[in-house]
C-alpha positions in Angstrom: 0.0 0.0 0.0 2.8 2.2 1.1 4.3 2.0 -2.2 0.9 2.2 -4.5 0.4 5.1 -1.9 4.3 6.9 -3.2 3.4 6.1 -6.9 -0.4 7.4 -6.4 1.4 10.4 -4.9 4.2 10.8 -8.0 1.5 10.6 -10.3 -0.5 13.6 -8.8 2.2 15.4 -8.4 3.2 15.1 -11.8 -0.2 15.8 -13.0 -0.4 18.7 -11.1 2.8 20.1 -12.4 1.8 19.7 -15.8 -1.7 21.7 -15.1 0.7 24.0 -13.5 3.0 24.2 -16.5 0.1 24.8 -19.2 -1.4 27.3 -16.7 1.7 29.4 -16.8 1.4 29.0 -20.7 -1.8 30.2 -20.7 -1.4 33.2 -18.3 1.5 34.3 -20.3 -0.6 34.3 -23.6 -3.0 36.3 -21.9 -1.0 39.6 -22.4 -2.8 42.6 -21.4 -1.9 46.1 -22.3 -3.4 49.6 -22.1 -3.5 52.9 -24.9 -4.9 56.2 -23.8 -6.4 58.1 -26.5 -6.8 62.0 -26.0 -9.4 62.2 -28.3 -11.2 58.6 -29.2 -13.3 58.6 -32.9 -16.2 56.5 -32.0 -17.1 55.4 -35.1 -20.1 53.2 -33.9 -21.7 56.4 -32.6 -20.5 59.1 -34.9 -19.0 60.8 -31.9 -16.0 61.7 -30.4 -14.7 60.8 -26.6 -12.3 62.5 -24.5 -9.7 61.1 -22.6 -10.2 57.0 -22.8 -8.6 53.8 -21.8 -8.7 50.9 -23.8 -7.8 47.9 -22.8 -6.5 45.3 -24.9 -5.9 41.4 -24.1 -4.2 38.6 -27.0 -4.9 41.5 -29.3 -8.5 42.1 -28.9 -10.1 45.2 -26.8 -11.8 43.9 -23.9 -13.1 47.8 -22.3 -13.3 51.1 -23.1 -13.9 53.8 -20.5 -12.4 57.2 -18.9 -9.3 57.6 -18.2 -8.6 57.9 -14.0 -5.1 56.3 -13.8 -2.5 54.5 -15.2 -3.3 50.8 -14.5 -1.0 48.3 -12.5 -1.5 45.1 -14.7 0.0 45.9 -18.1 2.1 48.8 -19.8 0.3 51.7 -21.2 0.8 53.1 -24.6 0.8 57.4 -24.2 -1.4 58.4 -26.9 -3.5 61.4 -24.6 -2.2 63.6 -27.4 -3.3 62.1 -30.4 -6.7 61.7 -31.9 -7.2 58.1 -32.2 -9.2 56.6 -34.7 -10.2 52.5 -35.7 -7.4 51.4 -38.1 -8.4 52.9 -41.7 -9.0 50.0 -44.3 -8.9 50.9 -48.0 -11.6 48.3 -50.1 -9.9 48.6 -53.8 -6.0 48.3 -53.7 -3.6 46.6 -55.7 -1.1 45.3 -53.8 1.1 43.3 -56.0 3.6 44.1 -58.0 4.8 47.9 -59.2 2.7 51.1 -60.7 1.8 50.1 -64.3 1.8 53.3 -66.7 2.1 50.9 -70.1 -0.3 48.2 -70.6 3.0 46.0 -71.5 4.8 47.0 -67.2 3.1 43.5 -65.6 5.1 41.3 -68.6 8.6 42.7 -67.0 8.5 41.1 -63.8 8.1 37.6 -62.6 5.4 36.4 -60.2 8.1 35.9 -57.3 9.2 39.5 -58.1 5.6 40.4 -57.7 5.2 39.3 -54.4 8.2 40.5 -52.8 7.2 44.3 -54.6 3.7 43.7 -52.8 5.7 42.8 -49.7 6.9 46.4 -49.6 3.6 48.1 -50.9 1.9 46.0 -47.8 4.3 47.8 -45.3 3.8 51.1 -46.4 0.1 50.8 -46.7 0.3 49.3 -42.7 2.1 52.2 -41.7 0.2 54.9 -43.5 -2.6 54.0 -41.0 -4.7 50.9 -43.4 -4.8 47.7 -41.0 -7.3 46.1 -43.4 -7.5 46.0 -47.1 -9.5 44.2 -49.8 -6.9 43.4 -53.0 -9.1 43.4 -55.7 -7.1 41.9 -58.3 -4.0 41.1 -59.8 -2.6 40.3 -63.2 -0.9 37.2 -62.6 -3.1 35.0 -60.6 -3.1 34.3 -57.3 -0.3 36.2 -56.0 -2.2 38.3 -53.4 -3.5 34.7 -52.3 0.2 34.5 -51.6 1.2 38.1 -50.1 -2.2 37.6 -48.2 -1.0 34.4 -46.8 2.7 35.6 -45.7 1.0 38.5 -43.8 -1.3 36.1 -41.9 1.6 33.4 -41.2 4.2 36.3 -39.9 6.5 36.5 -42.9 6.2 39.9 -44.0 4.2 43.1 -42.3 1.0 44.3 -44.0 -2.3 44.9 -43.3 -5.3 42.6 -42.9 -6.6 41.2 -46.8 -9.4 40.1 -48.4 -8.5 38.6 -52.3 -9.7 38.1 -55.4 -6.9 36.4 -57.1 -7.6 37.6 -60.5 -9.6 39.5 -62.7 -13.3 37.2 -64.2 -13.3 39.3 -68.1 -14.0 38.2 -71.3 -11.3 37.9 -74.1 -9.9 41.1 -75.0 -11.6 43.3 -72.0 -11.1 45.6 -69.2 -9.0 42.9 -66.7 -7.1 41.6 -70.0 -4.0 42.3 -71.2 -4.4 44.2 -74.6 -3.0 46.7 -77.1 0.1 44.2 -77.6 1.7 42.7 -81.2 -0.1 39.8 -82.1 2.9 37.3 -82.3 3.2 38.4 -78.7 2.8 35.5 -76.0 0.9 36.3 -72.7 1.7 33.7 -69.7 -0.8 31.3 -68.7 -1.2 32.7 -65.4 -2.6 36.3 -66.3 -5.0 34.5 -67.8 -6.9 32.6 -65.9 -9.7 34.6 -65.3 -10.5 35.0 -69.2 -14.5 33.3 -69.4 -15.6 32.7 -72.7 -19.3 31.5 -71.9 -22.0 31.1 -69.0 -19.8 27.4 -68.3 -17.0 28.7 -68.6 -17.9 31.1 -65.8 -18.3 28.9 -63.3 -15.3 26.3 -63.7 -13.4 30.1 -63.7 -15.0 30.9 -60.6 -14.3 27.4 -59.3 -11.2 27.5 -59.9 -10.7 30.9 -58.1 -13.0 30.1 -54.9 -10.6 26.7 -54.6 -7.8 28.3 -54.1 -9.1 30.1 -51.5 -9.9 33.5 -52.5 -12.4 35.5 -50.3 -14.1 37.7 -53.2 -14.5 37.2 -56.9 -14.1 40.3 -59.1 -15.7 41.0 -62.3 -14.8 43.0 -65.0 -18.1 44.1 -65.9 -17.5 47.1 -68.2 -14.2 48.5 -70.5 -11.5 50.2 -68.2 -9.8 53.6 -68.4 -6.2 52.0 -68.4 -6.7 49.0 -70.7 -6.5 49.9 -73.9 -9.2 49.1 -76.8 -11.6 48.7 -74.3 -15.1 51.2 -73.7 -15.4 51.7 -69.6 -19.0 52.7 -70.3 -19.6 49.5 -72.4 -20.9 46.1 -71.2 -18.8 43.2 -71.3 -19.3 39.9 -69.2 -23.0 39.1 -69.5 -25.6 39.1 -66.8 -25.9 35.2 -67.2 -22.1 34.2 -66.9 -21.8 36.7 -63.3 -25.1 35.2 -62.6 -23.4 31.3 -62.9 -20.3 32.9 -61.0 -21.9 34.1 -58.1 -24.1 31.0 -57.6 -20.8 29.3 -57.4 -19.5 31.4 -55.0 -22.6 31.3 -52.7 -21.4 27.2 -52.2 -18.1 28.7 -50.8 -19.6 30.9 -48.5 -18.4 34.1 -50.6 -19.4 37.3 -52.3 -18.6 39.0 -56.1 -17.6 42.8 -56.7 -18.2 44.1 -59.9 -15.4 46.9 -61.8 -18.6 48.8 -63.3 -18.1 52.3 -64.9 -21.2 52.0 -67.4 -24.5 51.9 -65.7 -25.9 49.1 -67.8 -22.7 46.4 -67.2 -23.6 48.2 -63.7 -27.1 47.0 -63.6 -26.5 43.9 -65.3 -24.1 43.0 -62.3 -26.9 44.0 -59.9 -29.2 42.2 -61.3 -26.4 39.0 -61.2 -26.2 39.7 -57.2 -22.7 41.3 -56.5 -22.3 42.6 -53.2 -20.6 46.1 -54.2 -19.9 48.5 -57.5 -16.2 49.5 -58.3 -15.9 52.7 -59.5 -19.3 53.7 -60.8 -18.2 56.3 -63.2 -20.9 56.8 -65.3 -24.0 55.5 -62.9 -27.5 56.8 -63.6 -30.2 57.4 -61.7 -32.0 53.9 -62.0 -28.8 52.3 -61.5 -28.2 53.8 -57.9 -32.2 53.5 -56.8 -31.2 49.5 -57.6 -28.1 49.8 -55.4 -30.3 51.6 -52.9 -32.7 49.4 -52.7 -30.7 46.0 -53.0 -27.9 47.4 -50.3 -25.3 47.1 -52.9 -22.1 49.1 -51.9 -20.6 51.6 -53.9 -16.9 52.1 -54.2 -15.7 54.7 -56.1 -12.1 56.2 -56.3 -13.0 59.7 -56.5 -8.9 61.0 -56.0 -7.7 58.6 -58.7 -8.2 61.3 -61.5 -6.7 63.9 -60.6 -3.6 61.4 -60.3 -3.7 60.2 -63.5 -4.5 63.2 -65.6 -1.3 64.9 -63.1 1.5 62.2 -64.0 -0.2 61.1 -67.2 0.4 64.0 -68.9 4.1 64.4 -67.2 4.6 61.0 -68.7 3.4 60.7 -72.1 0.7 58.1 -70.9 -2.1 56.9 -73.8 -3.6 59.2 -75.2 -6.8 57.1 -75.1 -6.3 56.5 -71.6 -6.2 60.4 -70.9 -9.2 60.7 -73.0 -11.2 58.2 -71.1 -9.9 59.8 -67.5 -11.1 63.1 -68.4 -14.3 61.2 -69.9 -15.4 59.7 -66.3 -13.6 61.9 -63.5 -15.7 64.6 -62.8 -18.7 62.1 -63.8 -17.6 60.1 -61.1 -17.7 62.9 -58.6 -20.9 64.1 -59.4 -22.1 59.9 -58.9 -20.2 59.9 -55.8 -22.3 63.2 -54.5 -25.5 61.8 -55.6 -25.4 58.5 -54.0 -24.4 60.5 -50.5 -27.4 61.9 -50.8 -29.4 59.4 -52.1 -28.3 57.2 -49.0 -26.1 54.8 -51.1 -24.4 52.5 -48.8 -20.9 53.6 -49.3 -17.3 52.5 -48.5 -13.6 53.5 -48.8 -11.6 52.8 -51.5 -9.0 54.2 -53.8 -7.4 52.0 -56.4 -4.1 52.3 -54.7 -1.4 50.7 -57.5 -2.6 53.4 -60.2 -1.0 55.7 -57.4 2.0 55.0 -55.0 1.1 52.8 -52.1 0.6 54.7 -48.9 -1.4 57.9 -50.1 -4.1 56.2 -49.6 -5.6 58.9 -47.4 -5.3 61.2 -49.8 -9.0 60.6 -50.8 -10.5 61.5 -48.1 -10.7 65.3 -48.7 -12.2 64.2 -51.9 -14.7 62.7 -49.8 -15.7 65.4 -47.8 -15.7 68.1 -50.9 -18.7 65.7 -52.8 -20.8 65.6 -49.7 -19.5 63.8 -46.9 -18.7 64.8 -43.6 -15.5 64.2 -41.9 -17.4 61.7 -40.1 -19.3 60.2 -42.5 -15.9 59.7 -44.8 -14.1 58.2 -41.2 -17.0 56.0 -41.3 -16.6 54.6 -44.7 -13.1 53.8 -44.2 -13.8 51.7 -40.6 -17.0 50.2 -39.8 -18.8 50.6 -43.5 -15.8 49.0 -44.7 -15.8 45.8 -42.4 -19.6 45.4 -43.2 -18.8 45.5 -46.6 -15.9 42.4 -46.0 -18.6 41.1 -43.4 -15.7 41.3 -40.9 -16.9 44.2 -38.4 -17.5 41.8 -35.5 -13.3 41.4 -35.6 -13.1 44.8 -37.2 -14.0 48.5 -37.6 -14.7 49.7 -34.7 -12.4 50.7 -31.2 -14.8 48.6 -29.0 -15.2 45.4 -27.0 -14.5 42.3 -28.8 -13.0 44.1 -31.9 -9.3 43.5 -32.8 -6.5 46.2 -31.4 -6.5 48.7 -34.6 -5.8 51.7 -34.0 -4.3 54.8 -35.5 -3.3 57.7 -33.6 -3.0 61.2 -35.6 -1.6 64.9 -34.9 -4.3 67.2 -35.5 -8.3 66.8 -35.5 -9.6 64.7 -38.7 -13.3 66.3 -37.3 -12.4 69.4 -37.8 -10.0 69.1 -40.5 -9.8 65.8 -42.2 -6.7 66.7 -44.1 -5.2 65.7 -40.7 -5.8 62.3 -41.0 -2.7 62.1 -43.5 -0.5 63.2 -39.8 -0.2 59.3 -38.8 1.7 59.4 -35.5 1.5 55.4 -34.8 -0.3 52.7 -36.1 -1.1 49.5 -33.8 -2.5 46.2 -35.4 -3.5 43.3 -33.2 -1.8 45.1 -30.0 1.2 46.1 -31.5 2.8 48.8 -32.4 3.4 48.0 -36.1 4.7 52.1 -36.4 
C-alpha cells in the first residue's frame, strides 16, 4: 500500500505540475496592455470621446472607458495627445507588384518579383494608417493569395486582406492584357480569369473560390487603363456573373463588380454582386437598384486627378487620358448623388494606379462631394468591415474588436486633411509604427 500510496502520490504530483505548466502557458498568452487616447473617434456612434482607456488582451479590446489612472497590470501606450481613430481599411488596392503606366509593365517582372514588390507596398500601406484592405485583383493569378497568406503566417508586415486572385473578363476586356503585337505571348497565369461563356464562368470561378480567394471580381465594363476597351460599355454578360456568383454562394463568398457604365452596372446588380467599383458613369436607375438592394458603392473619386497629373508628365495613352477626363468629374458628381441618395458607401482608392501609402489622400475628396469628416471616417472603418462582413473582428475601437488603432496629430473632425499626420499605427496590440 505504502508503495501504491508513493506512486499514487508521484502521479499527482506530476499531474499537477503539468496543469501547473500549461497554466503558466496560458497566463503568459493572456497579455494585457493599455493605450490612452486624447481624443477617441467612435465610429459606432459618430462621436468623439475625450480622454479614454482601452484595454487590450491577446490582441482584442476587452473595455473602453475614462481615463482615471494609469493601470498596475499591463504597460500603457501614451497616446492622450493624439486623436485616435479604428485602423483605416482601403476596399480597392492593388497590392502586387509595381505602378503600371504601359499596358506592356506586368510582362517585365516575374510572379516571385511580384510578391516580394507587394511585400513592400503592404508595409507602407500598414504604416500609412490601413490595417485592413480588400486586394481586388492582380494580373498574374493568385499572388495576393500569396502576399495575403505571408501577412497572416508572420512573414512579412501588412495589413489585414481580403483577395480576389484575379480579374473574371472576357477575351480582350477591361482585366485583359491588350494593345500588344499579335505574335506576342501572354503567360498562362494572367489568364486565368479569361470566361468565354455562361460554363465557362463557373469552372473560372471554381477555380478561383478553390484556391481560397475571399471575393470574386468582375470586369463588368471597359477600363480607363486598358487599352481598346469602352469603360462605359458592357462586357461579361448578366448570365455568366449570374453562374459565377451562384458558385460562389457554395463557398460561403461574395462578387464585386469593376462597373463604370450603368448598364454592365445594372447587369451586375441584377447578377447579385455585393458592391460596385468605380461607378463612373452610374445613372439614376442604377443607384435606386443599389439603394434598394444594399449594394455598396466604391468609387475612387482622388484617382483622376492622379492620373490626368502624371499622365500627362509622362506621355501616358492618349486614349487612356481621354477616357480619365471622360469619367472623372462624372464620377464625382455619382459619388455626390449617391451620398445623398443614401447609397451604402465605403472606402476605397485604387491604390497601385498611385504609390502605395497615399491612400488617405482621398478622403478630402470625400468630404468636398458631400460627406462629412465623419461620415468619410465612417466609410473607411466600420462601413468598410460590413462591406468584407468582418466588423465583428473589425472596424470599430470597441469590446471584442481586434487592437486597430491609428493615432493622428491634429483633428480629422475638424480638419480631415489631418488624417494624413499618422503618429502610430497599432495592429493586433502592436505597435506596427
Amino acid at each position: 500500500m505504502n508503495k501504491l500510496s508513493a506512486k499514487s502520490q508521484a502521479a499527482s504530483a506530476f499531474i499537477t505540475a503539468i496543469a501547473l505548466f500549461f497554466l503558466a502557458i496560458s497566463g503568459a498568452a493572456a497579455e494585457t496592455s493599455y493605450v490612452r487616447a486624447g481624443r477617441l473617434v467612435d465610429v459606432e456612434k459618430g462621436v468623439v470621446l475625450k480622454d479614454q482607456l482601452i484595454r487590450i488582451e491577446d490582441g482584442r479590446i476587452t473595455s473602453v472607458s475614462g481615463f482615471t489612472g494609469a493601470p498596475a497590470d499591463g504597460p500603457l501606450t501614451d497616446w492622450s495627445a493624439y486623436m485616435v481613430l479604428p485602423g483605416l481599411m482601403d476596399m480597392h488596392t492593388h497590392l502586387v507588384g509595381g505602378l503600371q503606366s504601359h499596358i506592356a509593365d506586368p510582362l517585365t517582372t516575374t510572379g516571385a518579383e511580384d510578391v516580394l514588390i507587394g511585400a513592400a507596398n503592404a508595409r507602407r500601406t500598414l504604416e500609412a494608417g490601413f490595417t485592413t484592405v480588400r486586394d481586388v485583383g492582380a494580373w498574374r493569378a493568385l499572388t495576393d493569395v500569396a502576399l495575403r497568406d505571408a501577412i497572416n503566417n508572420g512573414y512579412v508586415p501588412g495589413p489585414r486582406m481580403a483577395v480576389a486572385g484575379g480579374y473574371l473578363t472576357v477575351p480582350g476586356g477591361g482585366g485583359a492584357i491588350t494593345g500588344l503585337a499579335d505574335d506576342v505571348g501572354i503567360p498562362a497565369d494572367m489568364t486565368r480569369g479569361i470566361i468565354a461563356n455562361v460554363d465557362d464562368a463557373r469552372e473560372k470561378a471554381r477555380y478561383f473560390l478553390q484556391h481560397h480567394v475571399d471575393w470574386l471580381k468582375f470586369i463588368a465594363t471597359g477600363a480607363v487603363l486598358t487599352l481598346g476597351t469602352d469603360p462605359g460599355a458592357p462586357e461579361l454578360s448578366e448570365e455568366e456573373m449570374r453562374a459565377a456568383i451562384e458558385e460562389a454562394k457554395r463557398y460561403g463568398k461574395f462578387a464585386t463588380a469593376h462597373a463604370h457604365g450603368a448598364e454592365g452596372a445594372k447587369m451586375a446588380i441584377r447578377a447579385g454582386v455585393r458592391s460596385i467599383e468605380h461607378g463612373s458613369l452610374l445613372d439614376d436607375e442604377a443607384l435606386k437598384m443599389m439603394k434598394s438592394r444594399g449594394v455598396w458603392l466604391v468609387a475612387d473619386i482622388y484617382n483622376g486627378d492622379y492620373i490626368n497629373e502624371i499622365g500627362a508628365r509622362d506621355g501616358w495613352p492618349e486614349e487612356t487620358m481621354q477616357k480619365n477626363r471622360d469619367t472623372t468629374d462624372t464620377q464625382r458628381e455619382v459619388f455626390r448623388k449617391a451620398v445623398k441618395m443614401g447609397v451604402k458607401i465605403a472606402y476605397g482608392t485604387d491604390s497601385g494606379v498611385y504609390p502605395h501609402g497615399d491612400n488617405a489622400n482621398q478622403f478630402p475628396y470625400m468630404v468636398k462631394y458631400g460627406m462629412t469628416p465623419m461620415q468619410a471616417i465612417q466609410s473607411a472603418t466600420i462601413s468598410s468591415a460590413t462591406l468584407l462582413g468582418w466588423e465583428k473582428d473589425i472596424g470599430a475601437v470597441s469590446p471584442g474588436h481586434y487592437a486597430d488603432m491609428v493615432a493622428i496629430d491634429g483633428d480629422a473632425i475638424a480638419n480631415i486633411e489631418d488624417i494624413k499626420k499618422v503618429h502610430a499605427v497599432m495592429k493586433s496590440g502592436e505597435i506596427v509604427k
